[in-house]
PDB file of N, CA, C and O in Angstrom:
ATOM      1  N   UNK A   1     101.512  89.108  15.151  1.00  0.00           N
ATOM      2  CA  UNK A   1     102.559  88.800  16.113  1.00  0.00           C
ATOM      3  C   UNK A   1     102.206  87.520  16.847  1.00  0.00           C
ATOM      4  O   UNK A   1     101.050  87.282  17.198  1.00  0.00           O
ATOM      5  N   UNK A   2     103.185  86.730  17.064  1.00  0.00           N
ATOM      6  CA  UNK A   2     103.107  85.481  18.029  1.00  0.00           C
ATOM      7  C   UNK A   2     103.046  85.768  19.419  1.00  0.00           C
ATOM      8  O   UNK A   2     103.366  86.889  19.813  1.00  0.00           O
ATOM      9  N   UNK A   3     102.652  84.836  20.249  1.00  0.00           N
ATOM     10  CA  UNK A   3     101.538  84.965  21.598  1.00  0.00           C
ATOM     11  C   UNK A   3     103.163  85.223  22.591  1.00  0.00           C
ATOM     12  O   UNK A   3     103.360  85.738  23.692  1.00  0.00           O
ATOM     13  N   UNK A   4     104.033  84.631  21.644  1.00  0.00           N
ATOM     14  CA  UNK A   4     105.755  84.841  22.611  1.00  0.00           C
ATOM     15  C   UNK A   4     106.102  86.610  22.719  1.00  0.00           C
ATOM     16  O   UNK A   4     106.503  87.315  23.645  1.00  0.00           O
ATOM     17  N   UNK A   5     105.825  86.818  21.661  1.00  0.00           N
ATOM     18  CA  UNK A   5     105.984  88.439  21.102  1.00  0.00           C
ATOM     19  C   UNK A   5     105.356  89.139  21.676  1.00  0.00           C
ATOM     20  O   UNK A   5     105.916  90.232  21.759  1.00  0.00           O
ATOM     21  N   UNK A   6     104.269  89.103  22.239  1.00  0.00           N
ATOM     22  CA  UNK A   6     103.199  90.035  23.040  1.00  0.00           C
ATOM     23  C   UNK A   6     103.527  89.673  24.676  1.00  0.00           C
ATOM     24  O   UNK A   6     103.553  90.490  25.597  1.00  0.00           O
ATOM     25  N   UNK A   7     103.716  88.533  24.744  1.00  0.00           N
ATOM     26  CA  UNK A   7     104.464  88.236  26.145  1.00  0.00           C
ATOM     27  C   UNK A   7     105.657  89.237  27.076  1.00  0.00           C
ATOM     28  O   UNK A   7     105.718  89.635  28.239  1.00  0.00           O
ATOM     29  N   UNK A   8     106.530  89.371  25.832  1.00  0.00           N
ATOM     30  CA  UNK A   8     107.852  90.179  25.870  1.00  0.00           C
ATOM     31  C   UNK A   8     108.816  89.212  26.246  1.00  0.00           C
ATOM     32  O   UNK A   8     109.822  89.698  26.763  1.00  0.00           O
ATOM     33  N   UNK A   9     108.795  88.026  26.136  1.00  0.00           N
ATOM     34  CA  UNK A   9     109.760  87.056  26.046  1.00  0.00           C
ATOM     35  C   UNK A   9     111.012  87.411  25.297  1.00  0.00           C
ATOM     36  O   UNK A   9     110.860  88.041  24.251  1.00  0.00           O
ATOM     37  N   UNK A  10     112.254  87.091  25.688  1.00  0.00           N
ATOM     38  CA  UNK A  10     113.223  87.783  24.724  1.00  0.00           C
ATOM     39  C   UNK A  10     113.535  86.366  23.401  1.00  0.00           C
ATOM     40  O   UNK A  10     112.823  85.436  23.020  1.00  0.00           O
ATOM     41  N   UNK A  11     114.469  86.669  23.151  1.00  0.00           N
ATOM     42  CA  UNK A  11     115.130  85.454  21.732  1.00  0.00           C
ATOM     43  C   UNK A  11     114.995  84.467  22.330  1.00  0.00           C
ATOM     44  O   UNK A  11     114.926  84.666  23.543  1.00  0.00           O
ATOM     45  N   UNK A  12     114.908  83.263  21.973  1.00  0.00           N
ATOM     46  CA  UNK A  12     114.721  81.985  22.273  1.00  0.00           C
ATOM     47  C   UNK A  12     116.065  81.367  21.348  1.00  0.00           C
ATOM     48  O   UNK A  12     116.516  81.588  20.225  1.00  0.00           O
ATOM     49  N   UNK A  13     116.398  80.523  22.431  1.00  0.00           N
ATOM     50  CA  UNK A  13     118.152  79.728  22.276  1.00  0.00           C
ATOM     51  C   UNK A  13     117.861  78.928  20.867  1.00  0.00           C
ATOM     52  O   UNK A  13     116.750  79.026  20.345  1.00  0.00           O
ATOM     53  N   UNK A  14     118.757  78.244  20.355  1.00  0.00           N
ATOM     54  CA  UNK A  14     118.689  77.875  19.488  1.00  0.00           C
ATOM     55  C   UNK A  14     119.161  76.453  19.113  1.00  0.00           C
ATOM     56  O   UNK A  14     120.299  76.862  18.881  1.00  0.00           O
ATOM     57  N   UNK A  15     119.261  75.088  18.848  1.00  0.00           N
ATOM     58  CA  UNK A  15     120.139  73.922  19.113  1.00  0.00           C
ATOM     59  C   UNK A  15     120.897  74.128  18.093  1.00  0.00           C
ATOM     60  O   UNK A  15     120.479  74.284  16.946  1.00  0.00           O
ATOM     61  N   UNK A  16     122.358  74.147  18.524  1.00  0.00           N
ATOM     62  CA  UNK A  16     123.464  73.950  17.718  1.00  0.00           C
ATOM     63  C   UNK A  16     123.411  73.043  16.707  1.00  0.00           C
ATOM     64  O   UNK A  16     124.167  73.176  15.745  1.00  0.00           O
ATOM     65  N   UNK A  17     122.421  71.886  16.788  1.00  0.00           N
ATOM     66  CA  UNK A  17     122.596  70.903  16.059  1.00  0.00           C
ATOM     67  C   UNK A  17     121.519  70.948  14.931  1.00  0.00           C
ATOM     68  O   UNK A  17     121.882  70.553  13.824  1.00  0.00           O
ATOM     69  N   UNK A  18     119.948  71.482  15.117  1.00  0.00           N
ATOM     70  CA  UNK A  18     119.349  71.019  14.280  1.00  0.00           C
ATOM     71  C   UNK A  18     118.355  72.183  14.329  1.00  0.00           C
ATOM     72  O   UNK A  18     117.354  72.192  13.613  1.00  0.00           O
ATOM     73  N   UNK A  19     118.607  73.012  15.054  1.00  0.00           N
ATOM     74  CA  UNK A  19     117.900  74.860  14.952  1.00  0.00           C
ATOM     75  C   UNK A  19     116.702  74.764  15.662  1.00  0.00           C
ATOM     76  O   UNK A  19     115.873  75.556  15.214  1.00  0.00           O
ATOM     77  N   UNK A  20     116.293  74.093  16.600  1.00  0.00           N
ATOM     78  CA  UNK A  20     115.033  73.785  17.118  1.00  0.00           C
ATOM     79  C   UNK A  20     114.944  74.464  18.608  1.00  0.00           C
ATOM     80  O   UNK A  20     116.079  74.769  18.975  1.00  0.00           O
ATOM     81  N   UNK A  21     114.015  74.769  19.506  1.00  0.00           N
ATOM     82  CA  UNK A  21     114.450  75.520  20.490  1.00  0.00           C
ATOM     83  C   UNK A  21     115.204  74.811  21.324  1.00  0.00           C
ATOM     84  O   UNK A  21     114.966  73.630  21.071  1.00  0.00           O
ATOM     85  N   UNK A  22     116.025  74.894  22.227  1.00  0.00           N
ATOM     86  CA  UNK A  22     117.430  74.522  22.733  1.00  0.00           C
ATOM     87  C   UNK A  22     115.972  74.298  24.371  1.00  0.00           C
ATOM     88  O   UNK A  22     114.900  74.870  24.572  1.00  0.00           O
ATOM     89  N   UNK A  23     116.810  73.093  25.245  1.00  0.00           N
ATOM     90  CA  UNK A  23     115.990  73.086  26.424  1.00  0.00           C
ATOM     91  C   UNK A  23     117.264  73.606  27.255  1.00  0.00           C
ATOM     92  O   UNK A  23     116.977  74.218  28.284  1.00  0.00           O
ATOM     93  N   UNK A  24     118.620  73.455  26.964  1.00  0.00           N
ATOM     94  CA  UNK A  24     119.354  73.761  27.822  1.00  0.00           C
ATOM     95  C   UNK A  24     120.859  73.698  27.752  1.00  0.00           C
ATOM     96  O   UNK A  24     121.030  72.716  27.030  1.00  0.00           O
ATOM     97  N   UNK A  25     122.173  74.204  28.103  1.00  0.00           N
ATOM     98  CA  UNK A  25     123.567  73.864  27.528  1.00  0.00           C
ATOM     99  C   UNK A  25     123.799  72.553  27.485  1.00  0.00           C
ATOM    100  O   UNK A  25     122.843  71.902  27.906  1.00  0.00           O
ATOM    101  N   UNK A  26     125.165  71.613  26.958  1.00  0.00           N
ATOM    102  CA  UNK A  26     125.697  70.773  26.592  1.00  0.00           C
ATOM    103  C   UNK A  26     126.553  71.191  28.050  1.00  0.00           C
ATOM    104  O   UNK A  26     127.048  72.273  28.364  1.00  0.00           O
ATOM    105  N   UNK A  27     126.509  69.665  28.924  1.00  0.00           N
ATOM    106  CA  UNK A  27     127.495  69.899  30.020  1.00  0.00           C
ATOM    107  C   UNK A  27     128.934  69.832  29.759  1.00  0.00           C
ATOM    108  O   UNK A  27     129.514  69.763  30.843  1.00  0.00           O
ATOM    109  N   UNK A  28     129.578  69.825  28.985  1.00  0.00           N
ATOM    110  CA  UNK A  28     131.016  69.827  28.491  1.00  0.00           C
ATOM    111  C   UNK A  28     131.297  70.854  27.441  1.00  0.00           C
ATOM    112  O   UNK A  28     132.413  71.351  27.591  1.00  0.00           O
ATOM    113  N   UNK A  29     130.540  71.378  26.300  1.00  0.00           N
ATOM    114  CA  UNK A  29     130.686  72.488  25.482  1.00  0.00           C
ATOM    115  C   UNK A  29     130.007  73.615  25.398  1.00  0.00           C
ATOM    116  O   UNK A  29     130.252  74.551  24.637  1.00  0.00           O
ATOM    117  N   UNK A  30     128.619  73.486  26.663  1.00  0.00           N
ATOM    118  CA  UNK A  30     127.982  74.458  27.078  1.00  0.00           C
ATOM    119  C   UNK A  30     127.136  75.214  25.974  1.00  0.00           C
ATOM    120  O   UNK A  30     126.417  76.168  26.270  1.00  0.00           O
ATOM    121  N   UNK A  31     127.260  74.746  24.725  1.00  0.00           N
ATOM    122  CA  UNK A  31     126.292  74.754  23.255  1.00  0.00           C
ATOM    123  C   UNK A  31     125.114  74.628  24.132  1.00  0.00           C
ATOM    124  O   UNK A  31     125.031  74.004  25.190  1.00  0.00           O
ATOM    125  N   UNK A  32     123.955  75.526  23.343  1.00  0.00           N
ATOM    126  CA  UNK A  32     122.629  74.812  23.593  1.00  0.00           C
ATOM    127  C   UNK A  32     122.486  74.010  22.585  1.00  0.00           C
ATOM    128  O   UNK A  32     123.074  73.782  21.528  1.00  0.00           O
ATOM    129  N   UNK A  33     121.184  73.469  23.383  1.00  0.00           N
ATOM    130  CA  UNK A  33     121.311  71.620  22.674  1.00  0.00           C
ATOM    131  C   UNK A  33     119.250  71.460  22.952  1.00  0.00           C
ATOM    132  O   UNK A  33     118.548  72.211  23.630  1.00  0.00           O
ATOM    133  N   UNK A  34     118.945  70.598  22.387  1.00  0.00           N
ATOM    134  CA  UNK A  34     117.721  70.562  21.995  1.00  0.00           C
ATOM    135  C   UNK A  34     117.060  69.347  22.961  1.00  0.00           C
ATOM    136  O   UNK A  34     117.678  69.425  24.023  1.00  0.00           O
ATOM    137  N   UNK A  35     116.254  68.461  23.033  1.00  0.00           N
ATOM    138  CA  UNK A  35     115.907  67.505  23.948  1.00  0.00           C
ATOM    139  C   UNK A  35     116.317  66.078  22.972  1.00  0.00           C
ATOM    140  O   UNK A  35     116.895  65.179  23.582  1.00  0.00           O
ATOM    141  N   UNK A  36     116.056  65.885  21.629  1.00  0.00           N
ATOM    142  CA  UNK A  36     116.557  65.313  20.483  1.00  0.00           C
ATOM    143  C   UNK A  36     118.242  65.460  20.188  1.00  0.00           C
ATOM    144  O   UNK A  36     118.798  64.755  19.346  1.00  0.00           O
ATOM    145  N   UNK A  37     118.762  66.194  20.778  1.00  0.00           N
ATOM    146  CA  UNK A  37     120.157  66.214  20.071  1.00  0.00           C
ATOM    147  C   UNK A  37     121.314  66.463  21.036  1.00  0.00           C
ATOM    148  O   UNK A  37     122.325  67.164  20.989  1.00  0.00           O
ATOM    149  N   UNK A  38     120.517  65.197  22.385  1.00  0.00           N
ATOM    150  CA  UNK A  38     121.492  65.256  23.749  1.00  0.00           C
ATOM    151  C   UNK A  38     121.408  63.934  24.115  1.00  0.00           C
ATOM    152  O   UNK A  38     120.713  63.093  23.546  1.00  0.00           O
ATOM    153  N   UNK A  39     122.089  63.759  25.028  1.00  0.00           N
ATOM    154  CA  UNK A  39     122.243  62.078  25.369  1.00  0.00           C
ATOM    155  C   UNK A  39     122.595  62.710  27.030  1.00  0.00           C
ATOM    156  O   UNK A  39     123.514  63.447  27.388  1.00  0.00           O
ATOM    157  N   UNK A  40     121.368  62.038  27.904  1.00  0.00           N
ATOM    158  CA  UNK A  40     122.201  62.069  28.945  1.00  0.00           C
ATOM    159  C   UNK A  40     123.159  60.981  29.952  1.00  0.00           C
ATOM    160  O   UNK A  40     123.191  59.750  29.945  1.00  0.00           O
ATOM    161  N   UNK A  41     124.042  62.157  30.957  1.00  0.00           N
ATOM    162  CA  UNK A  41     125.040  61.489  31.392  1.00  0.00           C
ATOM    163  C   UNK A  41     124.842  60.364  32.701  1.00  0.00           C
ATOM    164  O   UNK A  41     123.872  60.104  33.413  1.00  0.00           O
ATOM    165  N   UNK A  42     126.494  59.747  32.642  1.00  0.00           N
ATOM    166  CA  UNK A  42     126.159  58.712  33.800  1.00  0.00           C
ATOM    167  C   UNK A  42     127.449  58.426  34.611  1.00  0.00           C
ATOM    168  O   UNK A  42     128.564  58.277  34.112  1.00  0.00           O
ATOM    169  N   UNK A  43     127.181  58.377  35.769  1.00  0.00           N
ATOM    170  CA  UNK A  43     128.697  58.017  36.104  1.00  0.00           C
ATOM    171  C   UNK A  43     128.956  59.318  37.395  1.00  0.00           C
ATOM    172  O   UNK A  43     130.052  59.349  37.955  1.00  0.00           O
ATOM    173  N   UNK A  44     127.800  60.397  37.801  1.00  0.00           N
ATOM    174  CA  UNK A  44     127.987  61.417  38.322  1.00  0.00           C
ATOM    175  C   UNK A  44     126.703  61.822  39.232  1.00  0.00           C
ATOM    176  O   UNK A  44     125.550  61.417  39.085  1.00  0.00           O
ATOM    177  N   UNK A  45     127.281  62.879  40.376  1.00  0.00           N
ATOM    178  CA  UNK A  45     126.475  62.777  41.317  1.00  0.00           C
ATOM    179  C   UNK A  45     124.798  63.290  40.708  1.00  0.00           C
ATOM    180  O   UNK A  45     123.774  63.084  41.359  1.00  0.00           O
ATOM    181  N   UNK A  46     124.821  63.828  39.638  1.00  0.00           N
ATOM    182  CA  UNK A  46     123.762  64.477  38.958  1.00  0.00           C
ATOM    183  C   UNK A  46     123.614  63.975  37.858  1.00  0.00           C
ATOM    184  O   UNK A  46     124.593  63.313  37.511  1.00  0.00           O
ATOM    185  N   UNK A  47     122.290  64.024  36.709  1.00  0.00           N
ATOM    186  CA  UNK A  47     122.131  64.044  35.714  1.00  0.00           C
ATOM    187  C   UNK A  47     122.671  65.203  34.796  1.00  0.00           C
ATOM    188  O   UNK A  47     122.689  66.321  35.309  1.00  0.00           O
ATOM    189  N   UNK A  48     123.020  65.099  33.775  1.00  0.00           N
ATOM    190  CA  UNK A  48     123.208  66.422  32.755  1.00  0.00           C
ATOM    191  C   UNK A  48     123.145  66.002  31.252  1.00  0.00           C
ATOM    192  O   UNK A  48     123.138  64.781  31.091  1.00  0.00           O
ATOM    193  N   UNK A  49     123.094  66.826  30.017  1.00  0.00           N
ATOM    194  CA  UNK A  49     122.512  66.378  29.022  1.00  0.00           C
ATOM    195  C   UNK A  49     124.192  67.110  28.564  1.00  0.00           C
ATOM    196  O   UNK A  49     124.917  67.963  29.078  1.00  0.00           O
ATOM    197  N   UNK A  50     124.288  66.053  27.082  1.00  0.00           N
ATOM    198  CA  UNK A  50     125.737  66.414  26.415  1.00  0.00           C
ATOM    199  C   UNK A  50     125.468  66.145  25.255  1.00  0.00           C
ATOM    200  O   UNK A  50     124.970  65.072  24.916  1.00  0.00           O
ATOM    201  N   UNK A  51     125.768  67.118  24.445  1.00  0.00           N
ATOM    202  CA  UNK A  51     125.116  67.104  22.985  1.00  0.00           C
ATOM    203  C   UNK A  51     125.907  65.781  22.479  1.00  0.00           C
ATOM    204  O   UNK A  51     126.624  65.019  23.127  1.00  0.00           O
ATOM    205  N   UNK A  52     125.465  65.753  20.830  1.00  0.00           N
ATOM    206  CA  UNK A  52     125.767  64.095  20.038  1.00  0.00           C
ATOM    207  C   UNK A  52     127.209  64.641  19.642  1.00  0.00           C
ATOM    208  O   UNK A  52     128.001  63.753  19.329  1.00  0.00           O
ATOM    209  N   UNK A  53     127.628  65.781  19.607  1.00  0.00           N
ATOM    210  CA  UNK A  53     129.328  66.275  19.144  1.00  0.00           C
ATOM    211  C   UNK A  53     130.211  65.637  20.063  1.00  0.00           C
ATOM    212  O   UNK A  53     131.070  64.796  19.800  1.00  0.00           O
ATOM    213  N   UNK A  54     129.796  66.312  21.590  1.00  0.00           N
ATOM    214  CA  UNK A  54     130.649  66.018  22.617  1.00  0.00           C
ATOM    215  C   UNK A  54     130.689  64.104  22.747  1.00  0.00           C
ATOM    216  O   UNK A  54     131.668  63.407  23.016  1.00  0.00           O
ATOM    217  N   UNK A  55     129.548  63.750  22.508  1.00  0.00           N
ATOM    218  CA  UNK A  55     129.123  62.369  23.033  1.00  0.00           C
ATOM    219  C   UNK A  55     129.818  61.582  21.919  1.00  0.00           C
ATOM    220  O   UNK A  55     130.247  60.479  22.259  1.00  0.00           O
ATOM    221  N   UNK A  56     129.961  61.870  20.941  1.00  0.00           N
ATOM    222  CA  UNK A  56     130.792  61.116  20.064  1.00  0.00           C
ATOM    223  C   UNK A  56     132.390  61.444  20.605  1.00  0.00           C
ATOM    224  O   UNK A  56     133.174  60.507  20.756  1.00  0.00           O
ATOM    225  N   UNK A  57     132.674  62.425  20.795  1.00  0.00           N
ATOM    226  CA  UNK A  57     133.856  62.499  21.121  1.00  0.00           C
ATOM    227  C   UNK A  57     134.922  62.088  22.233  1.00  0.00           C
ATOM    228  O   UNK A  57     136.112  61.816  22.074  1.00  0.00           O
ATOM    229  N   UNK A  58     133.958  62.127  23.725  1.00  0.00           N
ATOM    230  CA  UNK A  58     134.428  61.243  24.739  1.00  0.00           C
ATOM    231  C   UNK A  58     133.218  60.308  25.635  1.00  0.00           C
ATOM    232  O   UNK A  58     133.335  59.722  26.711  1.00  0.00           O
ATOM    233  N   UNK A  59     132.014  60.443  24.699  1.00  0.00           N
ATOM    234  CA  UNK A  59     131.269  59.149  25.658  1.00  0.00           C
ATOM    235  C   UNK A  59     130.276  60.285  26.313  1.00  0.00           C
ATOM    236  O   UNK A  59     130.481  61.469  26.577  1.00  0.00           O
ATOM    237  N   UNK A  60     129.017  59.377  26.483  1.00  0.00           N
ATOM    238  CA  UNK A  60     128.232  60.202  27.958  1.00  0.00           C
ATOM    239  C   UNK A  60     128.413  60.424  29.441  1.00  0.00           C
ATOM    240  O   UNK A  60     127.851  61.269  30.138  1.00  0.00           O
ATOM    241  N   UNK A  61     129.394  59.413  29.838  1.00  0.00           N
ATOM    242  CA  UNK A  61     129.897  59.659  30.887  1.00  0.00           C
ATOM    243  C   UNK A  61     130.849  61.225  31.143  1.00  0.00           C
ATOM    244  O   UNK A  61     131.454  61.792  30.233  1.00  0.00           O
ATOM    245  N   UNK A  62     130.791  61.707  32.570  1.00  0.00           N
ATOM    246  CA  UNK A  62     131.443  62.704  32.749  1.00  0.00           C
ATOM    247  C   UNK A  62     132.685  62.029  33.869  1.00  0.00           C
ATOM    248  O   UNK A  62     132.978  62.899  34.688  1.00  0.00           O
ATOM    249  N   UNK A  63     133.228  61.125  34.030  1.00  0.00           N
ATOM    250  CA  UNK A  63     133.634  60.305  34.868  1.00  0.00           C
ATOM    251  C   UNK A  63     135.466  60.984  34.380  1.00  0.00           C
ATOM    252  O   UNK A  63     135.901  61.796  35.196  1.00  0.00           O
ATOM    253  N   UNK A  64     135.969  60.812  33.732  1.00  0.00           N
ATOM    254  CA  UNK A  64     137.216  61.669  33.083  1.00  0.00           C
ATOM    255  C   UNK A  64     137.290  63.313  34.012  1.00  0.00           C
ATOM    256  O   UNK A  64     137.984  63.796  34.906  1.00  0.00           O
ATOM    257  N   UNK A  65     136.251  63.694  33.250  1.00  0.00           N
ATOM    258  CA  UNK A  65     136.123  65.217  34.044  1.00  0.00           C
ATOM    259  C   UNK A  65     136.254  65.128  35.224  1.00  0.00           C
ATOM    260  O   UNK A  65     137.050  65.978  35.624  1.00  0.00           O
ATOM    261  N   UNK A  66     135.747  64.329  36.229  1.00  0.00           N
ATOM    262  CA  UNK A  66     135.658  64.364  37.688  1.00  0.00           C
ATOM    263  C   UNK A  66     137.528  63.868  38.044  1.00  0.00           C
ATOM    264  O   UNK A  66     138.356  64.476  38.723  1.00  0.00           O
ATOM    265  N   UNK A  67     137.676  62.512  37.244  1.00  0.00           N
ATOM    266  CA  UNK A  67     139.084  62.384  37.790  1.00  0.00           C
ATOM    267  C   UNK A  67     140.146  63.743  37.490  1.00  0.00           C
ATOM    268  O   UNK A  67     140.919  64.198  38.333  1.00  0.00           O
ATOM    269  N   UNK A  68     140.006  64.177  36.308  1.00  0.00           N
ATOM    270  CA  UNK A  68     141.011  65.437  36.281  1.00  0.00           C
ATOM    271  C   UNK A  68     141.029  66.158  37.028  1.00  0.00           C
ATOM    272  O   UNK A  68     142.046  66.685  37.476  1.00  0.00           O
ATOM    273  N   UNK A  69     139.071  66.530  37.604  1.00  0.00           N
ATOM    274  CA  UNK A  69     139.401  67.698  38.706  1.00  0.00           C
ATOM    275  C   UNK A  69     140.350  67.097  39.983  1.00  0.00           C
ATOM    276  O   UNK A  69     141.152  67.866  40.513  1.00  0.00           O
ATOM    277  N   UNK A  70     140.249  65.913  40.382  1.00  0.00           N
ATOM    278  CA  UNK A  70     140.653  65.089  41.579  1.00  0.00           C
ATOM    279  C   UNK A  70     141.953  65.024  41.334  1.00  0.00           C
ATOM    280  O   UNK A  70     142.711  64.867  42.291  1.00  0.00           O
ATOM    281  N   UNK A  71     142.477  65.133  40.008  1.00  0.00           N
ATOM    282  CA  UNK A  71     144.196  64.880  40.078  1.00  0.00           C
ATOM    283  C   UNK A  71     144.611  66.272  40.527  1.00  0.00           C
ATOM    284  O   UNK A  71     145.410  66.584  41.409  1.00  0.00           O
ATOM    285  N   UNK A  72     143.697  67.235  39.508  1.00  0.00           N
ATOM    286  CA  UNK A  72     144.646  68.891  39.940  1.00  0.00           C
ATOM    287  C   UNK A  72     144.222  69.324  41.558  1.00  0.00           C
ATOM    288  O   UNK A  72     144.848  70.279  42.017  1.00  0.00           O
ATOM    289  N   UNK A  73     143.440  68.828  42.229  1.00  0.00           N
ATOM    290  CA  UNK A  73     143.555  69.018  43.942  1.00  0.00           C
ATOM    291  C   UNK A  73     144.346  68.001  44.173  1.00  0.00           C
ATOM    292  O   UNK A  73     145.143  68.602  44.893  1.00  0.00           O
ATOM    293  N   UNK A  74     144.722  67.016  44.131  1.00  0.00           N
ATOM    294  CA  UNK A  74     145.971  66.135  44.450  1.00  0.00           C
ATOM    295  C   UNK A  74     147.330  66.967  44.125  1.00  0.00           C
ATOM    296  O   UNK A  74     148.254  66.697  44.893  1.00  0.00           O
ATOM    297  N   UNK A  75     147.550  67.718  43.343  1.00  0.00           N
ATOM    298  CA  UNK A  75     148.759  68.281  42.876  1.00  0.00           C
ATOM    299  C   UNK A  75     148.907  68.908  43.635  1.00  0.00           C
ATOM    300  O   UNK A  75     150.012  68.835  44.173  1.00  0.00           O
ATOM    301  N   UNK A  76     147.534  70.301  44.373  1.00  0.00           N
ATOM    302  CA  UNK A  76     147.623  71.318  44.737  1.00  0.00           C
ATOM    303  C   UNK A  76     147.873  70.799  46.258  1.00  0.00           C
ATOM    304  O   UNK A  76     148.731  71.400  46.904  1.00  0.00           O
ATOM    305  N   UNK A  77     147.184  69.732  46.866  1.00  0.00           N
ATOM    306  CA  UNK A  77     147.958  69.116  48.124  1.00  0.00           C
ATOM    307  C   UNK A  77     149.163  68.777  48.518  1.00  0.00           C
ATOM    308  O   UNK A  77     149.747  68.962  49.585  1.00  0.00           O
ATOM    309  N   UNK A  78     149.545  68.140  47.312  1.00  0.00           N
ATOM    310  CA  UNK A  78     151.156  68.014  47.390  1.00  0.00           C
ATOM    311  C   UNK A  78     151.801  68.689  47.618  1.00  0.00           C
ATOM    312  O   UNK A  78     152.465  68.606  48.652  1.00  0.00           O
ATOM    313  N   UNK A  79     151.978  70.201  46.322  1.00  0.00           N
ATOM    314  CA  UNK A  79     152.696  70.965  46.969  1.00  0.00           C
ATOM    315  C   UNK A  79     152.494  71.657  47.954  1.00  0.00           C
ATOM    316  O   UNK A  79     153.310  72.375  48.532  1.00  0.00           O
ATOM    317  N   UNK A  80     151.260  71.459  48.231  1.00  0.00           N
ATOM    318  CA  UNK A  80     150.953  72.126  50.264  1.00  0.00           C
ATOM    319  C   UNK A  80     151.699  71.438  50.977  1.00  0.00           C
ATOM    320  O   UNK A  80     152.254  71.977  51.934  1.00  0.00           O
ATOM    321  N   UNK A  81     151.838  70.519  50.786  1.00  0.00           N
ATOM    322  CA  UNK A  81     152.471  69.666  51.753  1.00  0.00           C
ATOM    323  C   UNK A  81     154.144  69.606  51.600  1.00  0.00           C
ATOM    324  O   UNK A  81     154.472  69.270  52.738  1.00  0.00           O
ATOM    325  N   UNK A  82     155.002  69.702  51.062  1.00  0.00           N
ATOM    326  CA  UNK A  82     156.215  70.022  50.411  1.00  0.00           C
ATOM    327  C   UNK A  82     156.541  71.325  51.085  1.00  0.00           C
ATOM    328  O   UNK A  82     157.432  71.596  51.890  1.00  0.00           O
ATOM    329  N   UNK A  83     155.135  72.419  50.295  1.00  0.00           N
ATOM    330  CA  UNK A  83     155.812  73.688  50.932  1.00  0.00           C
ATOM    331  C   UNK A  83     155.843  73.384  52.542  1.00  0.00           C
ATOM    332  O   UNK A  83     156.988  73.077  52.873  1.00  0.00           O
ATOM    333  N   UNK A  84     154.906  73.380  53.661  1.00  0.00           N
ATOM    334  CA  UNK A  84     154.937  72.706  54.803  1.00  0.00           C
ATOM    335  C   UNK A  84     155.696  72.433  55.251  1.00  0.00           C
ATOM    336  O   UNK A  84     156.004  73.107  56.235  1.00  0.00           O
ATOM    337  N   UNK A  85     156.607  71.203  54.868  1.00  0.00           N
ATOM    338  CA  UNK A  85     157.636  70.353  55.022  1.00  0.00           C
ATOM    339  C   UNK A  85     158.605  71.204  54.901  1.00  0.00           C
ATOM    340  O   UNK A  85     159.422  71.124  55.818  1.00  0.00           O
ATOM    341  N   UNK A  86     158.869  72.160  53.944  1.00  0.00           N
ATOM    342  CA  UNK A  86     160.259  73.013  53.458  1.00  0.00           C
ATOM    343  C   UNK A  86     160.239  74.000  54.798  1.00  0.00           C
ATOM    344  O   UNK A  86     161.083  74.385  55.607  1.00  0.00           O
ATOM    345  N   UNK A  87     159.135  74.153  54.636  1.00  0.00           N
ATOM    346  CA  UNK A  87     159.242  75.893  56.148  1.00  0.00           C
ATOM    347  C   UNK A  87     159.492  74.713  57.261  1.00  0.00           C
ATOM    348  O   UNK A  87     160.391  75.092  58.012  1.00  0.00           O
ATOM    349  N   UNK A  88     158.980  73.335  57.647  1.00  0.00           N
ATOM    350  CA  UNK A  88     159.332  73.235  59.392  1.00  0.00           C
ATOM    351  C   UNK A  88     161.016  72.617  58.940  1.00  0.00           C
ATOM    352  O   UNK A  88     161.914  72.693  59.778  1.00  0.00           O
ATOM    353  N   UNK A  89     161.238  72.119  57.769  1.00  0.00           N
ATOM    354  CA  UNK A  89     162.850  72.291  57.718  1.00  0.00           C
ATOM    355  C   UNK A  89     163.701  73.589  58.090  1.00  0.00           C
ATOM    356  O   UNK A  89     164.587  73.548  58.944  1.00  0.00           O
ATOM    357  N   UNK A  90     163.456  74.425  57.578  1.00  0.00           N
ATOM    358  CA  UNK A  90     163.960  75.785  57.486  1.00  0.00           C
ATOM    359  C   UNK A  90     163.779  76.115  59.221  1.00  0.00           C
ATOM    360  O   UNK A  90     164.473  77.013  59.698  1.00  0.00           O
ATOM    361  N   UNK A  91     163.142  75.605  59.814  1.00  0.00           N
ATOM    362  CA  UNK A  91     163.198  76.903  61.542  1.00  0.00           C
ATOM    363  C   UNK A  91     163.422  75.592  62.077  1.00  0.00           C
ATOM    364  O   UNK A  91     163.589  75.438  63.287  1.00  0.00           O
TER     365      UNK A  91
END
């Protein structure tokens, strides 16, 4: 038995990409991902690692993600503010 096995360590993660032990999720697909088969990000209040799938697909930056969250609280203000506006119309 291995020195992990006598430990009582449970399964060890796995990298989506190349089967090696995973250090931690992919910040956008949440895959584990390996230290080799991540690119990290830029553009954000933190560091985070994003596998080579995601990173081919929109970049290492997480800068997109942040504006979307910022548009859907802009939406959700608006109509706060509308509804607001409708009730001090109404009395």
């Amino acid at each position: 038995m291995s020195e992990l096995q006598l430990a009582g360590d449970g399964p060890v993660a796995r990298c989506r990409h190349c089967g090696k032990p995973a250090v931690g999720p992919c910040a956008r697909c949440r895959a584990p991902v390996c230290g080799d088969c991540c690119v990290l990000t830029d553009g954000g209040a933190t560091t985070f690692a994003v596998c080579v799938a995601c990173e081919r697909r929109g970049g290492a930056s997480l800068r997109g993600a942040w504006l979307g969250m910022l548009g859907w609280l802009a939406v959700i203000v608006v109509v706060l503010a509308a509804l607001g506006i409708a009730l001090a119309l109404l009395t």
